[in-house]
TIRO-749679 format. One record per residue (C-alpha): residue number from 0; residue in one letter; x, y, z. Coordinates in steps of 0.2 Angstrom, whole numbers. Example, Ala and Ser with C-alpha at 12.3 -4.5 7.8 and 13.67 -1.06 7.14 Angstrom:
BEGIN
   kollo   guse       x       y       z
       0      a      62     -22      39
       1      s      68      -5      36
end
This chain:
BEGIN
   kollo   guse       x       y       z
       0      x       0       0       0
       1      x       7      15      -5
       2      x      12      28      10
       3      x       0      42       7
       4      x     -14      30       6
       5      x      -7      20      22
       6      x      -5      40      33
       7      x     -23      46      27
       8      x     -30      28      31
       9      x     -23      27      48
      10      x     -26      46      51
      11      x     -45      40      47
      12      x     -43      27      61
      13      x     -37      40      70
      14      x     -50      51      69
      15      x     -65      38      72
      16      x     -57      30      88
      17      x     -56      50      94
      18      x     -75      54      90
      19      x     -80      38      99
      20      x     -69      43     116
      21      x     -78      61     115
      22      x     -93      54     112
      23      x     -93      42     130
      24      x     -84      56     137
      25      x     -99      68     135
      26      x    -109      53     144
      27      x     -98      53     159
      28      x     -99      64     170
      29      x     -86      56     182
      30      x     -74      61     167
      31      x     -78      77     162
      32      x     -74      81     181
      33      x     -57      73     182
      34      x     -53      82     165
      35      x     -58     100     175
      36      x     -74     101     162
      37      x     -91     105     170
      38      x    -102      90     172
      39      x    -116      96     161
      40      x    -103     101     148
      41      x    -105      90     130
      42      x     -96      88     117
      43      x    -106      82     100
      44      x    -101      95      88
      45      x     -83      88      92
      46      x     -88      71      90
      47      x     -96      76      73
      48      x     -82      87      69
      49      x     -70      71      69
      50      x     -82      60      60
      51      x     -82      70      46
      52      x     -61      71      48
      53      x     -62      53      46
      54      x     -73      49      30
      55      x     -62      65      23
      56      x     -47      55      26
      57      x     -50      40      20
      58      x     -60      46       4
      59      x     -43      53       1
      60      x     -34      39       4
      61      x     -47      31      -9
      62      x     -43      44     -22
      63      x     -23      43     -21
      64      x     -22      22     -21
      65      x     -31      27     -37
      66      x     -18      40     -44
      67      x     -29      56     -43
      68      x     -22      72     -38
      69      x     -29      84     -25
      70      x     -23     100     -24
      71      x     -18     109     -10
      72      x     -30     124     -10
      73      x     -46     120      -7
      74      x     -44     101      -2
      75      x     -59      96       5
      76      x     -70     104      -9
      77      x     -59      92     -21
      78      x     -60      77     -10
      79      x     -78      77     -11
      80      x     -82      81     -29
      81      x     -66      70     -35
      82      x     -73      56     -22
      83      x     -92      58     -31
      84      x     -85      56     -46
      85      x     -82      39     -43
      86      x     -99      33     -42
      87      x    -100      37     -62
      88      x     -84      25     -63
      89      x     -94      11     -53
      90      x     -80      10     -38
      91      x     -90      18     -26
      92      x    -109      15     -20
      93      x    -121      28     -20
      94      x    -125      26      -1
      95      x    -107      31       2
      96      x    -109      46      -5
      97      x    -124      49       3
      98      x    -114      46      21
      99      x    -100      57      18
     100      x    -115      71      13
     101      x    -124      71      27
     102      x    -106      73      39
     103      x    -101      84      28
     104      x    -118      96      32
     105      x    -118      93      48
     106      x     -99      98      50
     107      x    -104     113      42
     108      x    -120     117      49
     109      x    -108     116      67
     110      x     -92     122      62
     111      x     -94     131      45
     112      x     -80     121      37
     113      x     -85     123      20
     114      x     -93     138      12
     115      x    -114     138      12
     116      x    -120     132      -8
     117      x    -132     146     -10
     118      x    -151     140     -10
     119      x    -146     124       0
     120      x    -157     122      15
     121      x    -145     114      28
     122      x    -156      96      37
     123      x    -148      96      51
     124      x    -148     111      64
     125      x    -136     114      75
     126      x    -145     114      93
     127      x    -141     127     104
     128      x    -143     115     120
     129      x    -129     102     118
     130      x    -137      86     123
     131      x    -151      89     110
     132      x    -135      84      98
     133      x    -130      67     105
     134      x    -143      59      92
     135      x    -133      67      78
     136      x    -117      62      87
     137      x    -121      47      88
     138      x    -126      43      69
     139      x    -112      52      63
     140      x    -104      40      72
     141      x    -111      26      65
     142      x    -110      30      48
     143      x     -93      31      48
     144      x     -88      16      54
     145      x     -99      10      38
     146      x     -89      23      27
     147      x     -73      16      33
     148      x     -74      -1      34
     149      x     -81       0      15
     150      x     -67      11      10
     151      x     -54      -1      18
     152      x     -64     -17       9
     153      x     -63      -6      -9
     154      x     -44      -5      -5
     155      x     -40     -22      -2
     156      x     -49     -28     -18
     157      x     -34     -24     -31
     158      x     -26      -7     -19
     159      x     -41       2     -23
     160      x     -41       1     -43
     161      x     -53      -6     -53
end
């Protein structure tokens, strides 16, 4: 496996194992006390945040085991569309995309990664009391260990071409 696709895939990892110890975090608060955070403290847009990071970086470990460039500027923008345009090629299921969608809104809606598409009504809402997001959290969740296990099966089948 090629060593950009290896780093992205493992930074993936990375990411997935982070947003599942902030989501039990935000359950406990025996933890949130030791770490000095307020017991009714939550952190779901974190946990969202980090799913997102994940299904970004293993789409682009996707797109370089098969040879496509991304350039710097504007990276995530690339990864998606570039990633989308796999499902024309028949390496990728629809329903991926359609994960990596709906992260991708709700990390916008929270964090305002990405500029707003104008016209585009944003599903998911961004609650101003914390808990009302673990429901979101947790499907993030949830869908990404879908997205990267599917991603990890697509690279094992030939390195990730054809």
């Amino acid at each position: 496996m090629d060593l950009k696709v290896k780093l992205n895939m493992e930074r993936a990892e990375n990411e997935l194992r982070l947003a599942k110890a902030i989501f039990n975090l935000s359950l406990s608060e025996e933890s949130k006390i030791n770490l000095g955070a307020n017991p009714s403290d939550t952190f779901y847009s974190s946990v969202i945040s980090h799913s997102y990071y994940s299904i970004f970086y293993s789409a682009r470990a996707l797109l370089f085991a098969r040879g496509i460039d991304i350039p710097e500027q504007g990276q995530h923008q690339a990864v998606y569309f570039k990633f989308k345009k796999l499902i024309i090629e028949g390496i990728i299921e629809r329903e991926l995309l359609n994960i990596y969608e709906d992260v991708k809104e709700k990390a916008e809606a929270l964090l305002g990664i990405f500029e707003s598409e104008k016209g585009k009504g944003s599903e998911f809402t961004y609650k101003t009391v914390a808990q009302a997001n673990m429901n979101p959290a947790k499907e993030s969740i949830d869908d990404t260990i879908f997205f990267l296990s599917s991603i990890k099966e697509i690279l094992e089948r030939n390195d990730g071409t054809k």
